[in-house]
C-alpha positions, -999 to +999 in steps of 0.1 A: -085+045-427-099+022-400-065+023-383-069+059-381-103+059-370-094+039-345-064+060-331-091+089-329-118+066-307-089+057-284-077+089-280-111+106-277-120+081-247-084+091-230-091+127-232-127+118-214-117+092-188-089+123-181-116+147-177-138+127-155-106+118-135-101+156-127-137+165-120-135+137-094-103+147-078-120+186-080-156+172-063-129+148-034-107+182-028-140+204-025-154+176-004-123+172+020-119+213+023-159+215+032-165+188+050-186+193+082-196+156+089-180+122+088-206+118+056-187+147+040-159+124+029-155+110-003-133+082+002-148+068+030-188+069+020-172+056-014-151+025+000-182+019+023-210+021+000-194+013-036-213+039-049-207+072-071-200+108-051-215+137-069-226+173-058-253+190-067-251+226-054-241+225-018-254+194-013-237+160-017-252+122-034-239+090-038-253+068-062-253+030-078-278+008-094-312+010-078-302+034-052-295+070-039-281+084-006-282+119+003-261+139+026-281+171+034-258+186+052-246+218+028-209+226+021-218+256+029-245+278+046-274+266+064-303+237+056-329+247+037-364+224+029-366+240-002-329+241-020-327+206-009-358+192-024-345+210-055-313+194-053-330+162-046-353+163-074-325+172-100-304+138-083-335+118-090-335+126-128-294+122-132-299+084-119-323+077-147-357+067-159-359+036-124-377+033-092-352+045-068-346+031-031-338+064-014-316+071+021-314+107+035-292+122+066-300+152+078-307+179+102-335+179+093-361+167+061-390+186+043-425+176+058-431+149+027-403+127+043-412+129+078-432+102+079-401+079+060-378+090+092-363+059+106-337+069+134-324+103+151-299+116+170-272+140+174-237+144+161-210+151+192-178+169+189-147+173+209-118+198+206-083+188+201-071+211+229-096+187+255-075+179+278-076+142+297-102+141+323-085+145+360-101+114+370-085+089+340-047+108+343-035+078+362-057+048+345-043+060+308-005+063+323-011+025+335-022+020+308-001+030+286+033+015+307+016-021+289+003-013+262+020-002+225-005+018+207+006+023+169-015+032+138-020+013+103-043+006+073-043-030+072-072-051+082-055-084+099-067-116+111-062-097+149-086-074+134-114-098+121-111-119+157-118-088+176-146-075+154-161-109+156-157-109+196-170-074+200-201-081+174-210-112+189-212-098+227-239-072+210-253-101+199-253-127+227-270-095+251-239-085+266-238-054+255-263-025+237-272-041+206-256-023+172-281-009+150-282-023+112-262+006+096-234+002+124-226-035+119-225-025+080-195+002+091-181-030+103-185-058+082-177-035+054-142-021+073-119-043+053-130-032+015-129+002+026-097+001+042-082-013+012-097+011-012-083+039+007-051+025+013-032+049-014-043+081+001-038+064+031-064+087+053-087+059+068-064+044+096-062+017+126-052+034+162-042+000+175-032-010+210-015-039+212-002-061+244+031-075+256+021-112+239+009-096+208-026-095+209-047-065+197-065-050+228-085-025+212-085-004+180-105+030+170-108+033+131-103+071+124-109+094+090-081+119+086-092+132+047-116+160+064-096+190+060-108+208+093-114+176+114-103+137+120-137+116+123-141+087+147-157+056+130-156+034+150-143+012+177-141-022+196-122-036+227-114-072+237-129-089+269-108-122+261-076-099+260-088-071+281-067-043+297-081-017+318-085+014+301-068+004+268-099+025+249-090+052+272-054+054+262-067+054+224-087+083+228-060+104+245-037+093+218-062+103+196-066+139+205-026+141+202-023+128+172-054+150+160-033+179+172-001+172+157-022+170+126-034+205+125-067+196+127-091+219+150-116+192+164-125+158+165-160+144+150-171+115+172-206+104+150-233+101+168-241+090+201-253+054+189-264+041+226-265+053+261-233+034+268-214+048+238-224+084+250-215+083+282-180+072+269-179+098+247-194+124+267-168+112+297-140+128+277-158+159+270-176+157+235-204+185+230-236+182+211-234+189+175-257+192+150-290+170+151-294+143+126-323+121+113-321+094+085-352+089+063-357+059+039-382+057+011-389+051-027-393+073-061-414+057-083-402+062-120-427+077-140-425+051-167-414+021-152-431-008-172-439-041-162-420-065-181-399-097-197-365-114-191-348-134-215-353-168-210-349-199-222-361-224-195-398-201-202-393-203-235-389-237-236-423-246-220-442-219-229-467-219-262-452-194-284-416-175-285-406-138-284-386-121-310-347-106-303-363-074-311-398-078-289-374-089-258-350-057-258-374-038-265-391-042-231-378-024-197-384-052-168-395-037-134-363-037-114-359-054-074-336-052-050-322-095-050-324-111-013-323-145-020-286-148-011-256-158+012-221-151+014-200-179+020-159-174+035-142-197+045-100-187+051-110-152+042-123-159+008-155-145-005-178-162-025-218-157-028-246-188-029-279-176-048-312-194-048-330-189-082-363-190-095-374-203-134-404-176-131-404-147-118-424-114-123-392-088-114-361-081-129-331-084-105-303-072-131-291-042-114-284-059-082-266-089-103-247-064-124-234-054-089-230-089-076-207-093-104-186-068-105-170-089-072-165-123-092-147-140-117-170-173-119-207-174-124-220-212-117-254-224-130-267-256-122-267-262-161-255-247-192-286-224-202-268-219-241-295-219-272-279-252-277-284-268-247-319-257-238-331-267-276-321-302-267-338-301-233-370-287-254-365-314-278-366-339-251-394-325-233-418-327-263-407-361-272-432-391-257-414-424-246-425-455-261-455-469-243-468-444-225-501-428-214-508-390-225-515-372-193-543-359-207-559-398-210-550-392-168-573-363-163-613-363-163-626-340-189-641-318-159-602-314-150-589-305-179-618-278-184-607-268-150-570-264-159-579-246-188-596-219-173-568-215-150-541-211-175-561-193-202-580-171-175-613-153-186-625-158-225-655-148-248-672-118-258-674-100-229-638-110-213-629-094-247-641-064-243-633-059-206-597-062-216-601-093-198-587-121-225-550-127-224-537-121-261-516-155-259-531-188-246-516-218-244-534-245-260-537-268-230-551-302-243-521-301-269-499-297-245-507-328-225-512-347-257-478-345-267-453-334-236-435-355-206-450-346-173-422-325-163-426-304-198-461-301-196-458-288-159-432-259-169-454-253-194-485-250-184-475-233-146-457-203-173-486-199-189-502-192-161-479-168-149-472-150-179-508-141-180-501-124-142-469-107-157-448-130-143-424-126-175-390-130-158-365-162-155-337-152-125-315-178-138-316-168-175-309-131-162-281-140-144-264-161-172-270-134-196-254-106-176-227-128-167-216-137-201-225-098-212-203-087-186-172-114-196-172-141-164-158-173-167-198-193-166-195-227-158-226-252-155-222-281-132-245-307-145-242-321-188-275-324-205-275-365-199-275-357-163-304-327-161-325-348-183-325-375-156-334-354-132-364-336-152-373-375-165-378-390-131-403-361-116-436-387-104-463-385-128-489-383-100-473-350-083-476-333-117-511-349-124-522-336-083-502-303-089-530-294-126-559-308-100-551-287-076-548-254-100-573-239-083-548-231-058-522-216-081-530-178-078-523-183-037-493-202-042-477-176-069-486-149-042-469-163-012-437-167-036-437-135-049-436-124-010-412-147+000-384-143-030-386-107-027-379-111+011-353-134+009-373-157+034-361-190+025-382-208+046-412-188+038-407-200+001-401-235+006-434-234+027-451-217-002-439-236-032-433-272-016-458-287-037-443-281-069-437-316-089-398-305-091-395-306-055-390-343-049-370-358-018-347-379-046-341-351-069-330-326-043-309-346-021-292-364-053-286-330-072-272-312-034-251-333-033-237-333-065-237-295-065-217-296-033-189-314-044-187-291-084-192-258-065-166-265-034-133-261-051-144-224-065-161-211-031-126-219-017-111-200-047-132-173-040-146-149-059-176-168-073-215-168-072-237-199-075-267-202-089-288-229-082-328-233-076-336-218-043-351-252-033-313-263-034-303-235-008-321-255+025-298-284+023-268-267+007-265-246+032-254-269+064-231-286+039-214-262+034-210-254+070-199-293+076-172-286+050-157-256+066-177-224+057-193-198+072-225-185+055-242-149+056-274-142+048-273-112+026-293-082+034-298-054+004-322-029+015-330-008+048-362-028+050-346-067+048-324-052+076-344-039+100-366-071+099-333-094+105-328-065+133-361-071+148-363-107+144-326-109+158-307-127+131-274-132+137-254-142+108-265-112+084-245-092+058-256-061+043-254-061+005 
């Protein structure tokens, strides 16, 4: 009977993964026959976003995780304010019960989203019949007598060398700067040219010289049923050929021709310097556009709790299986990471943090779905961490309590830190925190290092600051079937936790009148990804010794190496780890990318002119 049973569940989930597999070749086919913008087409927003394409009415969403982009441009018919919101609103509620990060182009937005507007502009358009301007007749004949201009789908080292050349003269000054969302076209051309590559519509217009070297190159969108779109486009200066951008576009417009299509979508105009190109070879005004960015707060988004050990370890009192699923943590958007290549492998370097008061398990889950190896600084099993515990609340011979180290009016001090208001009237202003952590027990009978965890997560439990980053990530890891590996054995963490001063944890509980500023300007600077920022705030933490760090780095760098060069992997280790890990990696080889996941960590690395930036 169970053999049966099962026969039925696997042929049940065939006969849905079919049906799901025709509405999404129905929603691409009324996608490609409708399209009226380069955002119209399924393959490409998909392969550029890695989210999921779905129509509601005329309009059309794509959706993962945490976030929701709109294109409110209808199929058919013209914009309306008020089927949009509608559309909109019913989008919201399919993505679930979350705070959603929201992104918007349009011709326009109702008057509640004005305000969230971050850039506008037009789209431009140019007829396949546009003939070649008088005045560039001779250049593209010269130019084409040296050039070979030929189309593909692979993305080649050529390729990478000339979208790093082209990037970095936008970013040295020598050219108009590229807004956020245009280096993200770029830096994510590769993935989406290989996830296109069996319908084969997103193509490379190369133009190649007589010693091999790629000259210039338009990407181009042929899935639109009524139009080929223009993407995007770089030339060299370190190979350059007159006009070789030039003899793209007319080649372009043939090729356009021969494919039955009736125009040519060139985007927007970008920059004065890319408009007057564009405009040089006739390209009209289309429709206006605007982009708007904001947030939808879920209605019953709750504060909450991660899973974790290294908490639950040095805090007073444990959480039930049943109390911890039974709580929905408050989802963020996870900044505090890099990409690291080196010989066109991919591999990610997180910084972590034992407390935290947000979840980041929707951006992890995403992280993931990119690796095959998950690397902790430590195993964080039951096993393991009940030994560290054991450890931790286990006195060496000899020697003095730290609570025999503090004056009484110190310890009364600390205790009205971590326990926060109490009595009568605390009680019944909802004041009283329902768990306390008996503080003089705690420095009775733990090591420095364990009283500190301890003590500094009591503290911030009482703020809500329920989470552990790098219990998260080991539990999704091993929920989602990665090969988790931890780099350091219990002999060798125990060391480093053992050797912590005494009199940086003893100034750390003096100075616990400082606490609430310090867990503020962490909060800030995590959710930022401002590494420096959170070194500057959390510096005086007893953990952060010059010994322990350097030691450990080092260490780390020599376990972690031989998978970043694999590929395919994320580290974990304390974001303290990050400042040093960081150049030495670059000494062996790498090249690291600051990872950028929201609109908002974008345009600050826009404005404050980062260079070496990846959007996530």
């Amino acid at each position: 009977m169970p053999e049966k049973n099962t026969i039925v569940e696997t042929q049940e989930r065939s006969e849905t993964d079919n049906m799901k597999k025709t509405e999404q070749e129905e929603l691409f086919q009324k996608l490609i026959d409708c399209a009226r913008i380069p955002e119209h087409s399924p393959g490409l927003m998909r392969a550029m976003s890695q989210g999921t394409p779905f129509c509601i009415g005329e309009y059309f969403f794509i959706h993962d995780d945490d976030w929701l982009m709109a294109i409110a441009y209808p199929l058919h018919g013209t914009y309306s304010h008020e089927d949009f919101e509608e559309a909109l609103q019913e989008a919201i509620e399919q993505c679930g019960e979350q705070t959603l990060q929201c992104y918007a182009v349009a011709p326009d937005l109702p008057e509640r989203l004005q305000e969230n507007i971050i850039d506008r502009d037009r789209f431009y358009v140019l007829s396949v019949s546009a003939p070649i301007p008088a005045r560039l007749r001779s250049p593209v004949r010269k130019a084409e007598q040296i050039l070979r201009v030929e189309e593909s789908s692979v993305f080649t080292p050529a390729h990478r060398r000339l979208w790093a050349e082209f990037m970095g003269r936008a970013d040295r000054g020598e050219m108009a700067s590229l807004a956020p969302h245009v280096r993200e076209l770029y830096a994510r051309t590769p993935e989406a040219l290989a996830q296109t590559a069996e319908s084969g519509y997103l193509r490379f217009l190369n133009a190649w010289d007589s010693e091999g070297h790629l000259v210039a190159c338009l990407l181009l969108d042929y899935a639109p049923k009524n139009f080929v779109a223009y993407i995007l486009g770089a030339h060299s200066r370190v190979h350059y050929i007159p006009h070789a951008a030039d003899l793209l576009f007319a080649s372009m417009i043939e090729r356009a021709q021969a494919a039955g299509k009736r125009f040519i979508h060139l985007g927007l105009g970008v920059n004065d310097g890319i408009l007057r190109f564009k405009k040089k070879w006739g390209a009209v005004p289309s429709l206006p556009y605007v982009m708007a960015e904001w947030q939808e707060e879920a209605e019953n988004d709750e504060q909450s709790i991660a899973h974790d050990f290294a908490l639950a370890l040095l805090r007073s009192s444990t959480l039930t299986k049943r109390q911890i699923l039974a709580m929905q943590p408050e989802q963020r958007p996870f900044a505090m990471f890099y990409e690291v290549e080196k010989n066109g492998k991919i591999s990610w370097l997180c910084g972590t943090a034992h407390f935290f008061r947000y979840s980041f398990e929707h951006s992890f889950r995403k992280l993931f779905r990119s690796v095959d190896h998950v690397i902790f600084e430590g195993p964080l099993d039951d096993k393991f961490m009940a030994d560290v515990d054991k450890n931790g609340k286990d006195l060496e011979p000899g020697f003095t309590p730290l609570i025999e180290q503090l004056t009484e009016a110190e310890i009364q001090k600390l205790e009205r830190v971590v326990r926060g208001p109490e009595g009568k009237w605390a009680r019944l202003g909802g004041l009283e925190a329902k768990k306390k952590a008996d503080v003089r027990e705690i420095l009775s009978t733990m090591r420095p290092w364990c009283a500190f965890f301890t003590l500094w997560t009591a503290f911030l439990e009482r703020l809500e600051w329920k989470c552990s980053v790098d219990m998260e990530a080991w539990r999704i890891a091993r929920d989602m079937g990665k090969n988790v590996i931890g780099m350091e054995n219990l002999e060798e963490q125990l060391a480093s936790l053992n050797s912590v001063p005494v009199e940086r944890v003893l100034t750390y509980f003096r100075n616990c009148h400082e606490w609430k500023l310090y867990q503020r300007r962490n909060l800030k600077a995590y959710l930022a990804g401002d590494l420096e920022g959170m070194m500057g705030s959390s510096a005086e933490f007893p953990t952060r010794t010059g010994t322990i760090i350097s030691v450990r780095d080092q260490r780390f760098r020599e376990r972690m190496r031989p998978y970043l060069e694999e590929g395919r992997t994320a580290v974990f280790v304390g974001a303290a780890h990050l400042m040093n890990l960081r150049w030495m990696l670059a000494e062996d080889g790498f090249t690291l990318r600051r990872c950028l996941p929201t609109m908002a960590h974008r345009l600050k690395a826009f404005f404050h002119n980062e260079k070496e930036v990846r959007w996530w």
